[in-house]
C-alpha positions as CSV (number, residue, x, y, z in Angstrom):
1,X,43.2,-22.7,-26.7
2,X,43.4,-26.6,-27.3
3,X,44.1,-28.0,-30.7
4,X,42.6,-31.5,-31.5
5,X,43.8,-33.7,-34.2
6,X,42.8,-36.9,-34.9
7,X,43.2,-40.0,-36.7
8,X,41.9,-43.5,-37.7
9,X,38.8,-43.7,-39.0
10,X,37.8,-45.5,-42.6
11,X,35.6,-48.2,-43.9
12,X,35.4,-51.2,-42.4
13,X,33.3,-54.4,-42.7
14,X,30.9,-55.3,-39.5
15,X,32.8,-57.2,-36.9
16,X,35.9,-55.7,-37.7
17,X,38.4,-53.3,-35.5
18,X,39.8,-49.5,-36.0
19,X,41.3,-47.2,-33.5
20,X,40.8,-44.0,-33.3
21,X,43.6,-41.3,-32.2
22,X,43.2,-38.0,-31.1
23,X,46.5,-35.4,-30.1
24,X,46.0,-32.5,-28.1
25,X,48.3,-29.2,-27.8
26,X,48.1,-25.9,-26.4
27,X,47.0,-25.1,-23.0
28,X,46.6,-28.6,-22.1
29,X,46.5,-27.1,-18.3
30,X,43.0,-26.2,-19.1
31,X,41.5,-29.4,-19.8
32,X,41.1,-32.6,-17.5
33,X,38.6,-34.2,-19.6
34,X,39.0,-36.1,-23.5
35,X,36.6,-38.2,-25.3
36,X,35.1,-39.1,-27.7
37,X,31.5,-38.5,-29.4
38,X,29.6,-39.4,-32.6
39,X,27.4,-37.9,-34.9
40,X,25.2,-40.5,-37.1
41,X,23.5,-38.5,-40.1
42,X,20.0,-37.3,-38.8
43,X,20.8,-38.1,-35.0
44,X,21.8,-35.8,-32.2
45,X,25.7,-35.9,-31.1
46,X,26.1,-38.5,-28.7
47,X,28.7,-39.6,-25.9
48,X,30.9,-42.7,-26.3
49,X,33.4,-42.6,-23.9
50,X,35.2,-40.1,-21.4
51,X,38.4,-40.2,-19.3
52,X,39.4,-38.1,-16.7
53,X,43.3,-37.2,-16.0
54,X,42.2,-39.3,-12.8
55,X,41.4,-42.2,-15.3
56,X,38.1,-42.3,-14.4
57,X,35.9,-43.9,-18.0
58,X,32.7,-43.7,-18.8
59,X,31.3,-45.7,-21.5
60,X,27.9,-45.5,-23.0
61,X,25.9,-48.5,-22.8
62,X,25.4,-49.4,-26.5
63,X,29.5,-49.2,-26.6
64,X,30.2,-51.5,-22.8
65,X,32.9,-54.5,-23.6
66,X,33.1,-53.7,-27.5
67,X,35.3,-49.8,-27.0
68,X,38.0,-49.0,-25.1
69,X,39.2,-45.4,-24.3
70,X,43.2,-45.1,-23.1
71,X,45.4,-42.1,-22.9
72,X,49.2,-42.2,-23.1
73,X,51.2,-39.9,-21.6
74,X,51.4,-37.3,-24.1
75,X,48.0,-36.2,-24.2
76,X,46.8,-38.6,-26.9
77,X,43.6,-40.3,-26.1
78,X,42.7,-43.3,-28.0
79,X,39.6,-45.0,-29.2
80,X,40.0,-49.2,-29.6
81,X,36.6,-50.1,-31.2
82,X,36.3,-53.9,-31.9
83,X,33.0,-55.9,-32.9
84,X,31.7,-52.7,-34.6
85,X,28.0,-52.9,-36.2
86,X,26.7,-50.7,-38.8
87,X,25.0,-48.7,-36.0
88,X,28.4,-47.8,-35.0
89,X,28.6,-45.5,-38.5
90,X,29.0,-42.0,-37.8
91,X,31.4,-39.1,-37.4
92,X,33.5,-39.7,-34.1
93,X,34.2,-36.5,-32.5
94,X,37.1,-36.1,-30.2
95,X,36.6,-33.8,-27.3
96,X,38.2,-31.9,-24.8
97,X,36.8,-29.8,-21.7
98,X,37.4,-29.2,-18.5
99,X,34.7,-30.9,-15.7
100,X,32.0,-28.5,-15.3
101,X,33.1,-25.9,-17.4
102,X,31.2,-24.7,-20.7
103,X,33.8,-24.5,-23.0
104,X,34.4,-27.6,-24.6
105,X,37.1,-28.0,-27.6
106,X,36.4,-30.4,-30.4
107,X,38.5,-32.4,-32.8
108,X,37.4,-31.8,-37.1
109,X,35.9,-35.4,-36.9
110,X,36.8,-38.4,-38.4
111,X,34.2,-40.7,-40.7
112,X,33.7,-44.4,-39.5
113,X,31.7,-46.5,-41.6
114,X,30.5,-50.0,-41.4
115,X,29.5,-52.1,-43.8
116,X,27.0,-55.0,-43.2
């Protein structure tokens, strides 16, 4: 099992910055995959950004130049969210899987909300 705790949302007011944390323990061996999702109220769970233990990222497109996903060394992954809109409201997921694998462990979610 993987445990996922994470940090960092709140309110903020559009154009403004928060970071997003997210610690993982337990059988870390299992995973080679963290990032992040988000769940705006009525829409479907969506992808934000993904690293690899290779540090491969992927970023989706309404996210490119604005996020930035890092990873330190002791398997906390980061969310860096600057310029964020209103569409940017939504619970931010953190994630955890290994590539190609079903089982994928998520974080309790933490609330971002941006105010016009």
């Amino acid at each position: 099992q993987v445990q996922l705790v994470e940090s960092g949302g709140g309110l903020v007011q559009a154009g403004g910055s928060l970071r997003l944390s997210c610690a993982a323990s337990g059988s870390i061996f299992s995973i080679n995959t963290m990032g992040w999702y988000r769940q705006a109220p009525g829409k479907q769970r969506e992808l934000v950004a993904r690293m690899t233990s290779s540090r491969s990222i992927f970023y989706a497109d309404s996210v490119k130049g604005r996020f930035t996903i890092s990873r330190d060394t002791k398997n906390t992954v980061y969310l860096q969210m600057n310029s964020l809109k209103p569409e940017d409201t939504a619970v931010y997921y953190c994630a955890a899987y290994w590539s190609g694998s079903l089982k994928t462990y998520w974080g309790q979610g933490t609330q971002v909300t941006v105010s016009s």
